[in-house]
MDTraj code that builds the backbone (N, CA, C; nanometers):
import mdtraj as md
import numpy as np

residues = "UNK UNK UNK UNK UNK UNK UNK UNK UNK UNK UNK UNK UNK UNK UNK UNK UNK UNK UNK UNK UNK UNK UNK UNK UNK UNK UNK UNK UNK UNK UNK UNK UNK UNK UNK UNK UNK UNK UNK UNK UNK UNK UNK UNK UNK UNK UNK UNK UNK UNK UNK UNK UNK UNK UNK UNK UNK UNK UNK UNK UNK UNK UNK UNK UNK UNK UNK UNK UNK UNK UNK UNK UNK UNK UNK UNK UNK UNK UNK UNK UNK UNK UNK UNK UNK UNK UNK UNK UNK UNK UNK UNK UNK UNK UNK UNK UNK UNK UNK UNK UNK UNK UNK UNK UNK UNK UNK UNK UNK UNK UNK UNK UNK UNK UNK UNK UNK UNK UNK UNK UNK UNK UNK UNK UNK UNK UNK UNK UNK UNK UNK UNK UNK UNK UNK UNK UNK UNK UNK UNK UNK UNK UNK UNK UNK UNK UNK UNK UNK UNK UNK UNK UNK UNK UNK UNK UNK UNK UNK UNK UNK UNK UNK UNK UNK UNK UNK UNK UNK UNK UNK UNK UNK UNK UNK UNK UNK UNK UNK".split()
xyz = np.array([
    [-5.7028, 7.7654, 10.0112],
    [-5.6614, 7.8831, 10.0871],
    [-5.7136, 7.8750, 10.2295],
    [-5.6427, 7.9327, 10.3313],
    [-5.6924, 7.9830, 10.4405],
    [-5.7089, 8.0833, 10.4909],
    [-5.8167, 8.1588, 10.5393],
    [-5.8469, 8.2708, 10.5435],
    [-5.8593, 8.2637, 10.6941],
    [-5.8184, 8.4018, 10.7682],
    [-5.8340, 8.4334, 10.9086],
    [-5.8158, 8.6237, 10.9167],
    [-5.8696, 8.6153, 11.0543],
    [-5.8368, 8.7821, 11.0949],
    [-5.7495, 8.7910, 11.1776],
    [-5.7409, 8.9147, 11.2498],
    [-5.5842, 8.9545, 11.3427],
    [-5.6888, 9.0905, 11.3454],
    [-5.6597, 9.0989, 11.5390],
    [-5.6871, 9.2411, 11.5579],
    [-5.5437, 9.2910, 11.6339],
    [-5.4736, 9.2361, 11.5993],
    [-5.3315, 9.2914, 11.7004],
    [-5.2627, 9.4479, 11.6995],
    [-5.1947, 9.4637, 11.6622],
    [-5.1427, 9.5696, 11.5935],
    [-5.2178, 9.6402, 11.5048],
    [-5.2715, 9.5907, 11.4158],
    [-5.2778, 9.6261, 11.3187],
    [-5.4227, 9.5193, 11.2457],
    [-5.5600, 9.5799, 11.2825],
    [-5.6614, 9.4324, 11.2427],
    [-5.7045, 9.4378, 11.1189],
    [-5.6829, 9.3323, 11.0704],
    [-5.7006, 9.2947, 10.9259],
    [-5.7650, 9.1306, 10.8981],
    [-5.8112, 9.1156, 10.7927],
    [-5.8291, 8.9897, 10.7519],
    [-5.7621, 8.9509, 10.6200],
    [-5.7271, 8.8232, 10.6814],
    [-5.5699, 8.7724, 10.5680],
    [-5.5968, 8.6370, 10.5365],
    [-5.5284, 8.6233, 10.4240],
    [-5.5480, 8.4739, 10.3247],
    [-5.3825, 8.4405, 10.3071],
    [-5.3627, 8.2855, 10.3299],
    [-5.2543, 8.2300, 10.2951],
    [-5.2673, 8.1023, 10.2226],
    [-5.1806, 8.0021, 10.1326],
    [-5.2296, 7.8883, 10.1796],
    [-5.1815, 7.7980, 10.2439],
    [-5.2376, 7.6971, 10.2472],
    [-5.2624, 7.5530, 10.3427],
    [-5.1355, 7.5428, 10.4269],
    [-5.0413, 7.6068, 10.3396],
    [-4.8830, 7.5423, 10.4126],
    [-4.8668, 7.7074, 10.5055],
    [-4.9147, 7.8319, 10.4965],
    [-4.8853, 7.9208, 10.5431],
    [-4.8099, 7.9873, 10.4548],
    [-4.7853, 7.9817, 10.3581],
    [-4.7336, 8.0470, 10.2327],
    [-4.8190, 8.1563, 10.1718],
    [-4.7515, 8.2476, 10.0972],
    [-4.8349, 8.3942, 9.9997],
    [-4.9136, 8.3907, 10.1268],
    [-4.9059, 8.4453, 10.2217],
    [-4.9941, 8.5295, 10.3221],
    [-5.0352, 8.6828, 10.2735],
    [-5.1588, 8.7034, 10.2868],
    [-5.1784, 8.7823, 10.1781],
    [-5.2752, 8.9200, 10.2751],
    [-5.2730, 9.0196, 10.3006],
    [-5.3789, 9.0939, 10.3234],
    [-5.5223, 9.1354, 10.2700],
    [-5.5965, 9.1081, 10.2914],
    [-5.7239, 9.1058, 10.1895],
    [-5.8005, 9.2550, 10.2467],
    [-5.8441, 9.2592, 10.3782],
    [-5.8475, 9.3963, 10.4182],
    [-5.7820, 9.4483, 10.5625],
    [-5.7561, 9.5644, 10.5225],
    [-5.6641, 9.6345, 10.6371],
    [-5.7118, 9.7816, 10.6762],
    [-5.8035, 9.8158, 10.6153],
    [-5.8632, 9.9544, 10.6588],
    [-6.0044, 9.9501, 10.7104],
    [-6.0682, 10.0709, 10.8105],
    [-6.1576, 10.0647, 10.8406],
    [-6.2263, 9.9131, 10.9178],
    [-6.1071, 9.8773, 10.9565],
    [-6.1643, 9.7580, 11.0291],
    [-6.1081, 9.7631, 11.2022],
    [-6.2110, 9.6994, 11.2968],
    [-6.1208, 9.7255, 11.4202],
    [-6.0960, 9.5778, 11.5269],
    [-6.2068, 9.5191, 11.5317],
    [-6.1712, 9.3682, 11.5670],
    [-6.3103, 9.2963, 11.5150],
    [-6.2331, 9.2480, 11.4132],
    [-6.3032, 9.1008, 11.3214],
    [-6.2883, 8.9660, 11.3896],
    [-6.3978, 8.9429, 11.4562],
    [-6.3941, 8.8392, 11.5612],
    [-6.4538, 8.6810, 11.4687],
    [-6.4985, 8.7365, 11.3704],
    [-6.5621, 8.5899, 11.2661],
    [-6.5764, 8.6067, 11.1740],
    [-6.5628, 8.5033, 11.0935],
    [-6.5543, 8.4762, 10.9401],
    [-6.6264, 8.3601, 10.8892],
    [-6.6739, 8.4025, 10.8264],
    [-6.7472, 8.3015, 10.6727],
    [-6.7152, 8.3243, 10.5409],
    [-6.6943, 8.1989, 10.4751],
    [-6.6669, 8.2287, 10.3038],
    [-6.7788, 8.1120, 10.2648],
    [-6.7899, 8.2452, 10.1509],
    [-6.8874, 8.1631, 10.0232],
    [-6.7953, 8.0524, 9.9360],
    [-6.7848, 7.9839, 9.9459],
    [-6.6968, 7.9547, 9.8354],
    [-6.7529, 7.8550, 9.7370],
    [-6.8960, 7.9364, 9.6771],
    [-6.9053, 7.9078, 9.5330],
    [-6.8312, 8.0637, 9.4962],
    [-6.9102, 8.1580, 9.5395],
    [-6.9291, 8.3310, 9.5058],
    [-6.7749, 8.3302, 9.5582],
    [-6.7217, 8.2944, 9.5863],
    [-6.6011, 8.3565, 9.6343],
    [-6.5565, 8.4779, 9.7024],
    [-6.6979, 8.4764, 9.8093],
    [-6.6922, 8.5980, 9.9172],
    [-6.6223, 8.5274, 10.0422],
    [-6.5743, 8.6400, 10.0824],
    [-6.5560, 8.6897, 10.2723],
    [-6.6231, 8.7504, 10.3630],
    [-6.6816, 8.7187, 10.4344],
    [-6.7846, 8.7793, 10.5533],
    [-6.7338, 8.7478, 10.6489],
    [-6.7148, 8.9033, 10.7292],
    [-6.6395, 8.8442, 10.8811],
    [-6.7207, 9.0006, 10.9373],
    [-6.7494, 8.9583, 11.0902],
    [-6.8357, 9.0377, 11.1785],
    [-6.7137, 9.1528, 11.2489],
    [-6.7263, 9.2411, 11.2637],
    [-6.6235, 9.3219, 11.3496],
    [-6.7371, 9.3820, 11.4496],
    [-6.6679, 9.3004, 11.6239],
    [-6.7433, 9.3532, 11.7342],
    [-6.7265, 9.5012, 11.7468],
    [-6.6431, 9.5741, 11.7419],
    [-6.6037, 9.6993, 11.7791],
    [-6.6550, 9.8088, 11.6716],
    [-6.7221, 9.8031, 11.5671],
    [-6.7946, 9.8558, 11.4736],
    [-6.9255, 9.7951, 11.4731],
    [-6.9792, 9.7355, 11.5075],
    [-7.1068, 9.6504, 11.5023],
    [-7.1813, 9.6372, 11.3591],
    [-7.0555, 9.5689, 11.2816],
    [-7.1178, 9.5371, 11.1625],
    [-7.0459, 9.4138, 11.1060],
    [-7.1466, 9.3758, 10.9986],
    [-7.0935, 9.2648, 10.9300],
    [-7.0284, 9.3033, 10.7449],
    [-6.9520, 9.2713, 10.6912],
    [-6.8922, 9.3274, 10.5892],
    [-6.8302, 9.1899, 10.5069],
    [-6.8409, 9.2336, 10.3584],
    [-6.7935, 9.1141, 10.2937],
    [-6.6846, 9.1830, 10.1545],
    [-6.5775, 9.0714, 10.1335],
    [-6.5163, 9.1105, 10.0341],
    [-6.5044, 9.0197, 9.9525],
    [-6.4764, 9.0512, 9.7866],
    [-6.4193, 8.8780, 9.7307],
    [-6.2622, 8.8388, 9.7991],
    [-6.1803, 8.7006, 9.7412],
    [-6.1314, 8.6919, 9.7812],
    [-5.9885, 8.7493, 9.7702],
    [-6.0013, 8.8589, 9.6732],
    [-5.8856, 8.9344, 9.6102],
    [-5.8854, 9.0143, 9.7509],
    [-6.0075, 9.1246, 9.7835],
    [-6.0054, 9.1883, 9.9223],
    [-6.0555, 9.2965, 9.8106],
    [-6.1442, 9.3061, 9.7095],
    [-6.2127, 9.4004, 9.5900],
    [-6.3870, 9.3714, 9.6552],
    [-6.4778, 9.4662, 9.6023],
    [-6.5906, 9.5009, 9.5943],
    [-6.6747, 9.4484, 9.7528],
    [-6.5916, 9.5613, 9.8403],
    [-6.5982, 9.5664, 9.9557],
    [-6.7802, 9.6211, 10.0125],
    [-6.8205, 9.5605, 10.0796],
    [-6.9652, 9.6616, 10.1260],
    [-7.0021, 9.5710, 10.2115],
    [-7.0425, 9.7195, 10.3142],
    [-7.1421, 9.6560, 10.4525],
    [-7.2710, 9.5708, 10.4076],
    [-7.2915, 9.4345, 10.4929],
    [-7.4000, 9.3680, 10.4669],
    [-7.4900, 9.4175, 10.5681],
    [-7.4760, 9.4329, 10.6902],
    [-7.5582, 9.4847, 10.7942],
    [-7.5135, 9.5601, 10.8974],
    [-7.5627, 9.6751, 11.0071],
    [-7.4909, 9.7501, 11.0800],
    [-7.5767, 9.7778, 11.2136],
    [-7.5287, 9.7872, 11.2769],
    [-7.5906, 9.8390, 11.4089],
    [-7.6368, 9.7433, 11.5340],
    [-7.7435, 9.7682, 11.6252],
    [-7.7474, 9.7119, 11.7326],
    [-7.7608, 9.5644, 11.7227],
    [-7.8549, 9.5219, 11.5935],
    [-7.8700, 9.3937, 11.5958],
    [-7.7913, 9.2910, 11.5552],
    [-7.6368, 9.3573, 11.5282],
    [-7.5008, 9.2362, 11.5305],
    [-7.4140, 9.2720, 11.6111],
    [-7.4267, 9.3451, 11.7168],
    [-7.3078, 9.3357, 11.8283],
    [-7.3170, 9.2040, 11.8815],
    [-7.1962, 9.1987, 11.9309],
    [-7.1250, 9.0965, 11.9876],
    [-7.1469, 8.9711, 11.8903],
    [-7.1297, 8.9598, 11.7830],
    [-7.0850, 8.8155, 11.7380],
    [-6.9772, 8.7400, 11.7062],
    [-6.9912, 8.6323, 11.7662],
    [-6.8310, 8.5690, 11.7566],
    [-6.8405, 8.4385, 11.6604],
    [-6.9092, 8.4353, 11.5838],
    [-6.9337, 8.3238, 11.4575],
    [-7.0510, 8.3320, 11.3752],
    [-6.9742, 8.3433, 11.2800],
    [-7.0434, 8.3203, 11.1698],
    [-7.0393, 8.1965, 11.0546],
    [-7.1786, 8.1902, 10.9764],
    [-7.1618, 8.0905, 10.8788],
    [-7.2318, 8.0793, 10.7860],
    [-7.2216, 8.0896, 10.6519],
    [-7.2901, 8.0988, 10.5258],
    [-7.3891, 7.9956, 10.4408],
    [-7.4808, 8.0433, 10.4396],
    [-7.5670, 7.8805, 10.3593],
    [-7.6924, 7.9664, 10.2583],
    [-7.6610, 7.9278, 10.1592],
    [-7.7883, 7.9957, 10.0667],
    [-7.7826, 8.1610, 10.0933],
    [-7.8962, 8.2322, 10.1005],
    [-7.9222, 8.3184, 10.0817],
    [-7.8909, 8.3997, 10.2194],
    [-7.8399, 8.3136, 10.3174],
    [-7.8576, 8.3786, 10.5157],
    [-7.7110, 8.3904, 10.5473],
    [-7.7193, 8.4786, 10.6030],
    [-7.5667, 8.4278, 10.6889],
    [-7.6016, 8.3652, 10.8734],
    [-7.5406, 8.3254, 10.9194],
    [-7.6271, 8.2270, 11.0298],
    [-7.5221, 8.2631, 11.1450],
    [-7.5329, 8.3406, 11.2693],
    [-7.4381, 8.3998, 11.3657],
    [-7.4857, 8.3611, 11.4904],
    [-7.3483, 8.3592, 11.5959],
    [-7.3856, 8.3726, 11.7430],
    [-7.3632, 8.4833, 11.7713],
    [-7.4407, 8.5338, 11.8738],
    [-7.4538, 8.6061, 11.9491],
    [-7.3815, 8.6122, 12.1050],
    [-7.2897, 8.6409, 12.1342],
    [-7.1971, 8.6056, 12.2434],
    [-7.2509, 8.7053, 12.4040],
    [-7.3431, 8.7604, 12.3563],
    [-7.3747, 8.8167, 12.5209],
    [-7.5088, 8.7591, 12.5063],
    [-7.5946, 8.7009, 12.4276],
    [-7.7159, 8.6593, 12.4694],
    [-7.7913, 8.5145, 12.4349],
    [-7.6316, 8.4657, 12.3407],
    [-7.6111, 8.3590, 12.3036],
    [-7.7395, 8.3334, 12.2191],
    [-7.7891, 8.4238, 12.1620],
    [-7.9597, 8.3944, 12.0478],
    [-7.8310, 8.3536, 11.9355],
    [-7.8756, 8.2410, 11.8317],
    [-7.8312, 8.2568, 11.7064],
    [-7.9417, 8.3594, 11.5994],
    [-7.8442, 8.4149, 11.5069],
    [-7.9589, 8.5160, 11.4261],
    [-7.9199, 8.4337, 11.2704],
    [-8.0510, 8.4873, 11.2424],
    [-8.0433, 8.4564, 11.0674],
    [-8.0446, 8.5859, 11.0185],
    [-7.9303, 8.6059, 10.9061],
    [-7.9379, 8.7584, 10.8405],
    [-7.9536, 8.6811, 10.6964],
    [-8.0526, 8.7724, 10.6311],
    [-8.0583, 8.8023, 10.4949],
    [-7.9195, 8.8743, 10.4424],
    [-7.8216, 8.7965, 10.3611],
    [-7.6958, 8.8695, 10.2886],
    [-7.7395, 8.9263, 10.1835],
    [-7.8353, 8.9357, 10.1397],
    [-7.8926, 9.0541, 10.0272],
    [-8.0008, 9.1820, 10.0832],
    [-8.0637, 9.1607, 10.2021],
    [-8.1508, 9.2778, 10.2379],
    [-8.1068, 9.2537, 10.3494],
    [-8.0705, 9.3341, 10.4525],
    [-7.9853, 9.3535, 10.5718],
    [-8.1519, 9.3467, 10.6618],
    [-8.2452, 9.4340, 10.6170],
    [-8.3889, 9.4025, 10.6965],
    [-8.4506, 9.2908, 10.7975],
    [-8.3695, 9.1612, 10.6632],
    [-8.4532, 9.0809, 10.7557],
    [-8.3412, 8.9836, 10.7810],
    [-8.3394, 9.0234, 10.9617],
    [-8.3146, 8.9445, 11.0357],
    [-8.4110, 8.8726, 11.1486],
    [-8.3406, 8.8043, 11.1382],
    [-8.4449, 8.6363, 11.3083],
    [-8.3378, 8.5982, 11.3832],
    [-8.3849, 8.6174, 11.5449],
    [-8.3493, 8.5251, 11.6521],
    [-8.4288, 8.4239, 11.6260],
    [-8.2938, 8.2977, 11.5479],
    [-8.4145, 8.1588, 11.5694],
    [-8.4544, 8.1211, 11.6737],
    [-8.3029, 8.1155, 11.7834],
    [-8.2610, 8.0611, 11.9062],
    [-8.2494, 8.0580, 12.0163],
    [-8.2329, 8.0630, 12.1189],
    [-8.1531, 8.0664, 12.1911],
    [-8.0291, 7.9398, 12.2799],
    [-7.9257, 7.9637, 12.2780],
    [-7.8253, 7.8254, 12.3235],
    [-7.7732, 7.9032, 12.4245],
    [-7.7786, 7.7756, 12.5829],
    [-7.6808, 7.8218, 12.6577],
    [-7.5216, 7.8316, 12.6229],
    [-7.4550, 7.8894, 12.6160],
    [-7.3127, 7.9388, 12.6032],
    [-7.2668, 7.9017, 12.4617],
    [-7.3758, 7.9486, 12.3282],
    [-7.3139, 7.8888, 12.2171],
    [-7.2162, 8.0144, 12.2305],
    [-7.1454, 7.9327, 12.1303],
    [-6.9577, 7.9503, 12.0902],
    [-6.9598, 8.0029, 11.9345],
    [-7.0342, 7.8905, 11.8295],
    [-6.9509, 7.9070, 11.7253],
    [-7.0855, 7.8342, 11.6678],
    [-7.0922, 7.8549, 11.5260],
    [-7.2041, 7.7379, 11.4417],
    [-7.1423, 7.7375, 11.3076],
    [-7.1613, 7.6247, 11.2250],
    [-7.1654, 7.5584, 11.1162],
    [-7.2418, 7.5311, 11.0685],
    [-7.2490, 7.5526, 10.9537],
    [-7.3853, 7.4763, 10.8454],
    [-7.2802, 7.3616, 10.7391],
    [-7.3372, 7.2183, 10.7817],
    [-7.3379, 7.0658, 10.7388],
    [-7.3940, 7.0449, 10.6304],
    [-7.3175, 7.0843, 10.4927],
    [-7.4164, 7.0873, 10.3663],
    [-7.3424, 7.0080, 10.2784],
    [-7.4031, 6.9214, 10.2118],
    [-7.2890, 6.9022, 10.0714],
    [-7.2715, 6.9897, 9.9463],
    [-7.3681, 7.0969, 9.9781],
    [-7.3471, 7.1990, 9.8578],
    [-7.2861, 7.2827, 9.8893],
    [-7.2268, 7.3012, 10.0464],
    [-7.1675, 7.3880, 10.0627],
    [-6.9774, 7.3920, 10.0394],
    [-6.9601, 7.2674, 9.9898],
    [-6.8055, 7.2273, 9.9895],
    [-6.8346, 7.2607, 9.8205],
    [-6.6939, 7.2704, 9.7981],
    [-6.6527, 7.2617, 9.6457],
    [-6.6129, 7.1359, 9.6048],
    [-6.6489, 7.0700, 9.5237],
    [-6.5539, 6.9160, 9.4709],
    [-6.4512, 6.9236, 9.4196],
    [-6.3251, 6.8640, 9.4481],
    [-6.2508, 6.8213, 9.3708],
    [-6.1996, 6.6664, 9.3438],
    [-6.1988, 6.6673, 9.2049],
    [-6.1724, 6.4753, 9.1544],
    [-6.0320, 6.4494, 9.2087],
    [-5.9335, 6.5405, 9.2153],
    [-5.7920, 6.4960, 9.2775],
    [-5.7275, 6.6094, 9.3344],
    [-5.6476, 6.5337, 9.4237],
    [-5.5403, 6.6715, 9.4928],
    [-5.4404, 6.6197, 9.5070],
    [-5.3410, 6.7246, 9.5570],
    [-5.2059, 6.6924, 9.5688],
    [-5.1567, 6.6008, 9.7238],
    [-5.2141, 6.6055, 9.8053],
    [-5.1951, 6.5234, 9.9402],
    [-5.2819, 6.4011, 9.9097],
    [-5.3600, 6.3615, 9.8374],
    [-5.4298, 6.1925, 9.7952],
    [-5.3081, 6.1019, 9.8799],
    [-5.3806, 5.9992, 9.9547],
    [-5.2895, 5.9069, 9.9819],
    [-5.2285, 5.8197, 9.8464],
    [-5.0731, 5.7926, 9.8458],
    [-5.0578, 5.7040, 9.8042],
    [-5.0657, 5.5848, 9.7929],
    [-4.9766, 5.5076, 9.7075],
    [-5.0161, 5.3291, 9.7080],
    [-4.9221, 5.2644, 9.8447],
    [-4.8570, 5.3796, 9.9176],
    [-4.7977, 5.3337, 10.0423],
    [-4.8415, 5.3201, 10.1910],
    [-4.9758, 5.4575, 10.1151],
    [-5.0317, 5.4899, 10.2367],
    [-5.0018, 5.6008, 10.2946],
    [-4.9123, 5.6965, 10.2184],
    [-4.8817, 5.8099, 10.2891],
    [-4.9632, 5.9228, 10.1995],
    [-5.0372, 6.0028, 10.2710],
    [-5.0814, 6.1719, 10.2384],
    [-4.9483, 6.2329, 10.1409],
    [-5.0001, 6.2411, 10.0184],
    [-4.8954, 6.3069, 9.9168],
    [-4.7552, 6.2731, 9.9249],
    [-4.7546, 6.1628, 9.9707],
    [-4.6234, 6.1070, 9.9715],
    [-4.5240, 6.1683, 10.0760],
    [-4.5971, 6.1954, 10.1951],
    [-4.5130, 6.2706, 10.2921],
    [-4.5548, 6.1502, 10.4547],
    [-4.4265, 6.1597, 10.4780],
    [-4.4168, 6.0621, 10.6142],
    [-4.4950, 6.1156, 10.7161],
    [-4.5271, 6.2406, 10.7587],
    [-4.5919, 6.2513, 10.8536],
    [-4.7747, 6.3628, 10.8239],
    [-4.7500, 6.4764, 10.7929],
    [-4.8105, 6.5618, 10.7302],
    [-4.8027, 6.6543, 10.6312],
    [-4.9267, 6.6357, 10.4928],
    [-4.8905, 6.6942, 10.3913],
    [-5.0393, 6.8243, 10.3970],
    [-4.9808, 6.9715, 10.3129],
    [-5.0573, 7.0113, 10.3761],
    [-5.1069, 7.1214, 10.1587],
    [-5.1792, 7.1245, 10.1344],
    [-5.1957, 7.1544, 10.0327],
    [-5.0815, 7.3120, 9.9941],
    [-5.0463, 7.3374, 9.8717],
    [-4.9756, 7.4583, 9.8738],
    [-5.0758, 7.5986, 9.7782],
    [-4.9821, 7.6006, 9.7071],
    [-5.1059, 7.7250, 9.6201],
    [-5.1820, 7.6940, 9.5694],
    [-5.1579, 7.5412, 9.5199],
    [-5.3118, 7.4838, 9.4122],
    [-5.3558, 7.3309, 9.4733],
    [-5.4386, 7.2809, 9.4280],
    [-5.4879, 7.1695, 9.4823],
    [-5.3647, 7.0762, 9.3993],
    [-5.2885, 7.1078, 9.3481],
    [-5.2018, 7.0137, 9.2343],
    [-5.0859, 6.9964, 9.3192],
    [-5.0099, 7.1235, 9.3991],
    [-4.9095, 7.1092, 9.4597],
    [-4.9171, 7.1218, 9.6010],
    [-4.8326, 7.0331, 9.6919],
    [-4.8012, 7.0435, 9.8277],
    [-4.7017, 7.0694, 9.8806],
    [-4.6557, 7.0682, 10.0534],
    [-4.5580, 7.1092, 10.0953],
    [-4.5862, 6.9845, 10.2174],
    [-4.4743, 6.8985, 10.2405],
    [-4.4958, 6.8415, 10.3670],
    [-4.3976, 6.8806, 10.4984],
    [-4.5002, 6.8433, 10.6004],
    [-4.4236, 6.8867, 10.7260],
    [-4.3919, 6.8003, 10.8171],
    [-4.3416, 6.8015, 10.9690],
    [-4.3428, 6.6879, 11.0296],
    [-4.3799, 6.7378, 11.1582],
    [-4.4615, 6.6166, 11.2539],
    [-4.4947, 6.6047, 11.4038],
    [-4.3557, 6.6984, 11.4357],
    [-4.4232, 6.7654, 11.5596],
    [-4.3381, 6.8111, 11.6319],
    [-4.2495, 6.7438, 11.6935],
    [-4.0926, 6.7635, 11.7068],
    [-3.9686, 6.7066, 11.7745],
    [-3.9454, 6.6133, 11.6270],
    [-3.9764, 6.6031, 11.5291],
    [-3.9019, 6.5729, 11.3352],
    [-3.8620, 6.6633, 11.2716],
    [-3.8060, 6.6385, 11.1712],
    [-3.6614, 6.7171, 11.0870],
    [-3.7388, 6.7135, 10.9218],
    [-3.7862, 6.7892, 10.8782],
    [-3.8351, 6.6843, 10.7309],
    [-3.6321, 6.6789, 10.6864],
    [-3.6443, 6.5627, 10.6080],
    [-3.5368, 6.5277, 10.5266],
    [-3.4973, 6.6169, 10.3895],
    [-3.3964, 6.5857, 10.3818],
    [-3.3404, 6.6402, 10.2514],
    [-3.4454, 6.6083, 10.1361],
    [-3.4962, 6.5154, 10.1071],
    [-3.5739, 6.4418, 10.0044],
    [-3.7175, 6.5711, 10.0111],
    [-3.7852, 6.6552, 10.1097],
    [-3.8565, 6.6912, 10.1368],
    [-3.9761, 6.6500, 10.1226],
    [-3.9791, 6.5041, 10.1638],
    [-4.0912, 6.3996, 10.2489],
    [-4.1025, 6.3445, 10.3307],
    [-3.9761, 6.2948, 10.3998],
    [-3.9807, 6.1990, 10.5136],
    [-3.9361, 6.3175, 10.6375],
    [-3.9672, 6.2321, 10.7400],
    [-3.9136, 6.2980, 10.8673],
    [-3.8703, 6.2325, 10.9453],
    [-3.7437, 6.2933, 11.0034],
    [-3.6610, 6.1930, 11.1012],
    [-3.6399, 6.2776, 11.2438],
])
top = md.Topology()
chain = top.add_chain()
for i, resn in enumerate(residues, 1):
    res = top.add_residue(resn, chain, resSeq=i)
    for name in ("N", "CA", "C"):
        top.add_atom(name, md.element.get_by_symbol(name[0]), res)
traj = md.Trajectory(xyz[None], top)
């Protein structure tokens, strides 16, 4: 799945997958601009910061058992977030400190940091990915990503795909190649 927000019209945070398919609303109320997102994805949470409420909030990935993780002065302005163990790990966009929040006691937070003009952070974990033994885009014995000529892009399950093509290609009738 891919998960993102939208403060346009109407700000919400939404799940589709890989190909842009089942686009899904997960939340649409009480939200006003969700500028970052993190997922758990053992727990199968959503955490995304909304600047204009100055809080951080998490849902599963249905968009069920909704609740504020932290509120007030000490998460304005964040424009990234990222999940590892027990913390959630954020920038700070007017003072550029990264903070560590406790996702179970909102109390304890830390400025580890400070970075000139950080942007965005990641946590580099191998426990933080999920494994899977096979998927549906695996190169073939030809050499092509799921058997698609240019780009294959996962669909609802890791089993099935959808391929697409470089911009200025046609996918084919066959719905793999591109001409």
């Amino acid at each position: 799945k891919l998960f993102f927000t939208d403060y346009g019209n109407v700000a919400k945070v939404e799940r589709c997958d890989m190909d842009g398919m089942n686009r899904t609303w997960i939340v649409h109320s009480k939200i006003e601009q969700p500028t970052a997102l993190a997922l758990d994805l053992i727990n199968k949470y959503v955490y995304w910061a909304d600047i204009y409420l100055d809080n951080v909030e998490v849902v599963d990935y249905e968009g069920r058992n909704r609740h504020t993780v932290i509120k007030g002065r000490q998460v304005r302005h964040l424009c990234s977030l990222a999940v590892f163990e027990n913390y959630l790990y954020a920038v700070n966009s007017d003072n550029f400190s990264i903070l560590q929040i406790n996702r179970y006691n909102s109390t304890d937070v830390q400025s580890l940091t400070r970075l000139d003009n950080a942007e965005g952070i990641r946590v580099y974990q191998k426990r933080t990915q999920t494994s899977v033994k096979s998927h549906a885009c695996e190169v073939d014995p030809y050499g092509m990503p799921g058997g698609c000529s240019h780009i294959c892009l996962l669909s609802s399950s890791y089993k099935t795909r959808t391929c697409r093509c470089r911009t200025g290609f046609i996918l084919g009738s066959d719905g793999r190649s591109c001409k």
